[in-house]
C-alpha positions in Angstrom: 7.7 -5.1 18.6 9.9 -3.7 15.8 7.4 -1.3 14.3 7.8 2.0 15.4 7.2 5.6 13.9 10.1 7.2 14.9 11.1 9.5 12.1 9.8 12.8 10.8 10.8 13.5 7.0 9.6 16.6 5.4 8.0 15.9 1.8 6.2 18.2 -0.6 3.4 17.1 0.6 3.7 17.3 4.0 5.6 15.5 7.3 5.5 11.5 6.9 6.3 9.4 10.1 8.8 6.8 8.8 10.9 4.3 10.6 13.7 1.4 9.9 14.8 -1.3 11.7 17.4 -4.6 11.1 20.1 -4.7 9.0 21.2 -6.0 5.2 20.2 -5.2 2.0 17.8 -2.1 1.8 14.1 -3.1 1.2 11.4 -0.5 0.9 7.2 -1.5 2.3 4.7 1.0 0.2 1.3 0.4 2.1 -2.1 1.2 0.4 -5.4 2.2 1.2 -7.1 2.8 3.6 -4.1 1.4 5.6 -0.9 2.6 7.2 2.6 1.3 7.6 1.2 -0.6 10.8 -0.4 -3.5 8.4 3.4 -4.4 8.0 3.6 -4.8 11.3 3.4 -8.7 11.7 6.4 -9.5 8.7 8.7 -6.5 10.2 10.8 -8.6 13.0 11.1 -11.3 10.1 12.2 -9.4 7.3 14.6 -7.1 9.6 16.5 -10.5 10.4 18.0 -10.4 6.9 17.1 -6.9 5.2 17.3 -3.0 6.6 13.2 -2.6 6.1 12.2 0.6 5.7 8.8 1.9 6.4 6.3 5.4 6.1 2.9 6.4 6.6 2.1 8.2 3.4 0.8 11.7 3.3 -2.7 11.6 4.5 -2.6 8.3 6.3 -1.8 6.8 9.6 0.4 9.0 11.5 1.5 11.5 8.7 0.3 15.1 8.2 -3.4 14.9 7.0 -4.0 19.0 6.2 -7.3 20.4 5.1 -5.9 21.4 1.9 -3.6 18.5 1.1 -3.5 16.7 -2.0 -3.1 12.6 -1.6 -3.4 11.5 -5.1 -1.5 8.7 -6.6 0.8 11.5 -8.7 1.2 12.9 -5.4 2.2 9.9 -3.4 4.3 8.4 -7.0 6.3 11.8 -5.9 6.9 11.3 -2.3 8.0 7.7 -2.7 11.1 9.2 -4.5 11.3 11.5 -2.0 12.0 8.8 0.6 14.1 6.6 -1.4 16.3 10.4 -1.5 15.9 10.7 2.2 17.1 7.7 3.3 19.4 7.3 0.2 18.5 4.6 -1.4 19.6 3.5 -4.7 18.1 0.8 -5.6 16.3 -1.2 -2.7 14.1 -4.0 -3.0 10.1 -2.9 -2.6 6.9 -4.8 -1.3 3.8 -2.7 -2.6 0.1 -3.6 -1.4 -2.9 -2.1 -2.5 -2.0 1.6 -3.6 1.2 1.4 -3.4 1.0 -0.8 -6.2 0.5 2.4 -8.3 2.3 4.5 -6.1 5.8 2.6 -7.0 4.9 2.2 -10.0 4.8 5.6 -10.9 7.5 6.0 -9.0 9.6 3.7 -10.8 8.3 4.3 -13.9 7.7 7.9 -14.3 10.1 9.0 -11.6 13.3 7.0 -12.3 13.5 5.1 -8.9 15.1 1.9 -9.7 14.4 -1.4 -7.5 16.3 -4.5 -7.0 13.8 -7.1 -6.6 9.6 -6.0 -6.7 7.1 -7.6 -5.2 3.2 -6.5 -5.9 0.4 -7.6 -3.8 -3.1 -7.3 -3.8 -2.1 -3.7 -6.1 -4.3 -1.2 -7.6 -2.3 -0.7 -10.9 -5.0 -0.8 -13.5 -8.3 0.4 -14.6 -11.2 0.0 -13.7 -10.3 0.0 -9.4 -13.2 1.9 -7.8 -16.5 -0.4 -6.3 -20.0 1.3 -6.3 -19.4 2.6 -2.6 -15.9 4.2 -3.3 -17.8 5.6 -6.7 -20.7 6.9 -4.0 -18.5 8.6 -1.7 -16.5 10.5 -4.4 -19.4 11.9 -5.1 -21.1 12.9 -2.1 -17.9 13.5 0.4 -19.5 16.5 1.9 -22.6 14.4 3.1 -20.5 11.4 4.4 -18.1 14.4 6.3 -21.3 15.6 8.3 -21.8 12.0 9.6 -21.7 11.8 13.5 -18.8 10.2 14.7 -20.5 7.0 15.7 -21.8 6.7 12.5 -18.5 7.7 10.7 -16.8 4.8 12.9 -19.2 2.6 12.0 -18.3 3.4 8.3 -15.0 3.1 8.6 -15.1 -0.4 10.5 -17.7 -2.0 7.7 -15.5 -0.6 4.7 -12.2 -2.7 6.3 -14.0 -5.9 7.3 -15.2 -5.6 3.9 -11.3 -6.2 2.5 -11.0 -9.4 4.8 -11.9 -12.8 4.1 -9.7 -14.4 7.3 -10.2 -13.2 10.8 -7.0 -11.2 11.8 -5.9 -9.8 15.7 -8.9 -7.4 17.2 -6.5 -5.4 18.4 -4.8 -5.1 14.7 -8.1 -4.3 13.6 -8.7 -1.0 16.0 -5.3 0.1 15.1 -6.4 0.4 11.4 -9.5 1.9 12.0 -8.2 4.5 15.1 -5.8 7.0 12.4 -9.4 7.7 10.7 -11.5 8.6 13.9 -9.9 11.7 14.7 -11.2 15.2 12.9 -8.4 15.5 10.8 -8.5 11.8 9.7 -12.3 11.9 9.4 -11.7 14.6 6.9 -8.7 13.1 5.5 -10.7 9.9 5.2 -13.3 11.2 2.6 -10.4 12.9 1.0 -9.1 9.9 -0.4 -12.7 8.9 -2.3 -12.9 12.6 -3.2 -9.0 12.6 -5.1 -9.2 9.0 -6.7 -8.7 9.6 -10.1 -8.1 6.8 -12.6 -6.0 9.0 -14.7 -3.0 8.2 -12.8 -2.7 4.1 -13.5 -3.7 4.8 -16.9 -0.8 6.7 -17.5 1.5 4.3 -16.4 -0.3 1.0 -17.5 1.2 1.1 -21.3 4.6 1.1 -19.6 4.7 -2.1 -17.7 6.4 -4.3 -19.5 9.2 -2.1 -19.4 9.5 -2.7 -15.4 13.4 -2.5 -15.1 13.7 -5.6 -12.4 12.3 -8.8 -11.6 9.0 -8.7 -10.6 6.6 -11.4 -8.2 3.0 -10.5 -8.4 1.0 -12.3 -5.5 -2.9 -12.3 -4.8 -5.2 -13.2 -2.3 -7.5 -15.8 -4.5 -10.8 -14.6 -2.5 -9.9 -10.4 -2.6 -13.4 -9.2 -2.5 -12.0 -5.8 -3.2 -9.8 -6.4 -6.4 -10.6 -9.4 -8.2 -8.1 -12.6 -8.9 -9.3 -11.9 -12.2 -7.6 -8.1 -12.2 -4.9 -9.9 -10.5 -4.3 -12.0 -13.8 -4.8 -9.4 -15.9 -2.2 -7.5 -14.4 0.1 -10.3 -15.0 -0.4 -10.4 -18.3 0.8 -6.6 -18.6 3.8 -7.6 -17.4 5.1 -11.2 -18.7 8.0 -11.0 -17.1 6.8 -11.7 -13.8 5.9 -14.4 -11.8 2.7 -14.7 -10.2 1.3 -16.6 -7.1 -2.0 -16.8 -5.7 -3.1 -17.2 -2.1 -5.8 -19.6 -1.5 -8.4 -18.7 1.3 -6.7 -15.2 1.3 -8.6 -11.9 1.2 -7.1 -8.3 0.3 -4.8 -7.9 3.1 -2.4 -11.1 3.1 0.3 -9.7 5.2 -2.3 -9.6 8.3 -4.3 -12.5 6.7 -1.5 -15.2 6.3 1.8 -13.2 7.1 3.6 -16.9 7.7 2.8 -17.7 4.1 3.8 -13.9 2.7 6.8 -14.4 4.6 7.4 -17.5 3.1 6.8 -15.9 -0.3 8.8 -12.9 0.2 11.6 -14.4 1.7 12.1 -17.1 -1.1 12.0 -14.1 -3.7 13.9 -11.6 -2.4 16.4 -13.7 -1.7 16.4 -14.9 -5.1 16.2 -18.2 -4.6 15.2 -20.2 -7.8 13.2 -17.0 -8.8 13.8 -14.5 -11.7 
């Protein structure tokens, strides 16, 4: 198994676990929420056959510092992406975004300067409106759902990721994305998240997408109970340039879902074959 945690970086936000592996051209893997690096873990030994993939938990998530006091927002996280492109030194790699890191590279890219060979966004939060009626709920009442007993907390936690899932993946994938929020400090750190979602920060960045500096493939799980097709093809249409593929029979999380088929995808864009 190629995905490890085997680095410690220093951001302003906090320690981030990080780790590389294989070897060629530098590409970059910015998971979302409420995920960690591990939902890479199943297109890592592929993609390390022909790039040097590089990897973090961001502030807040999976293995990374998750403070009382820390602030995870997307200008926060925008901020630390750089940070890691500067620690590992990284020019201009190529990036695979899911979910918030959609926005996260994004504002990186766009706000921060980073500059990407090849982009791939998946299944992103990049535009308004990108809360449901629970995430809405939780924002508001954090302090209630932080006094839940940890049974019932788990229980949270487990229903809010099956709800992102539309194929069956591994059981024992699926504990390791629940088990960084079980602890105290990820119970806390979960509710943080609902509590600092701001829509603020993709609305400052969404007039600016057409001016995305590198070629860009957008691909969507068609059946993403969480983020609409239809926010999928809107996205699209803020930025003509790209291509765009869907997933049929695909929920929110394609790269546990159908990684053969997003390795498939990723592997005939990056390597630009016949794509712009």
């Amino acid at each position: 198994m190629s995905w490890k945690l085997d680095e410690t970086v220093e951001t302003s936000a906090g320690a981030v676990a990080a780790g590389q592996f294989g070897s060629g051209p530098a590409l970059v893997l910015a998971h979302g929420w409420p995920w960690s690096s591990f939902s890479w873990h199943r297109i890592i030994p592929d993609l390390a056959r022909r790039y040097r993939v590089h990897w973090y938990d961001m502030p807040g998530y999976g293995r990374s510092d998750k403070g009382a006091e820390q602030r995870t927002s997307l200008d926060v996280q925008g901020k630390v992406f750089a940070e890691m492109l500067a620690h590992w030194d990284l020019e201009q790699p190529m990036v695979v975004a899911h979910d918030f890191g959609g926005a996260t590279t994004l504002r990186a890219h766009l706000l921060h300067g980073c500059e990407f060979e090849r982009y791939v966004l998946m299944n992103v939060v990049a535009m308004r409106p990108w809360g449901s009626e629970f995430f809405d709920h939780v924002g508001r009442h954090v302090d209630a759902f932080l006094g839940l007993p940890p049974h019932i907390h788990r229980a949270v936690v487990e229903a809010y990721i099956k709800g992102a899932i539309v194929n069956g993946i591994d059981s024992g994938d699926f504990e390791k994305l629940v088990e960084p929020w079980l602890a105290e400090e990820g119970r806390r750190s979960f509710y943080r998240q609902f509590a600092q979602a701001d829509e603020k920060y993709t609305a400052e960045i969404e007039p600016a997408f057409g001016d995305i500096r590198c070629p860009v493939k957008i691909i969507w799980g068609k059946d993403d109970p969480w983020i609409p097709l239809e926010r999928g093809k809107a996205l699209h249409a803020l930025i003509p340039q790209a291509s765009f593929e869907t997933l049929p029979g695909v929920g929110h999380l394609p790269q546990l879902e159908a990684p053969n088929i997003v390795l498939e995808r990723l592997n005939a864009f990056l390597s630009c074959d016949g794509e712009n």
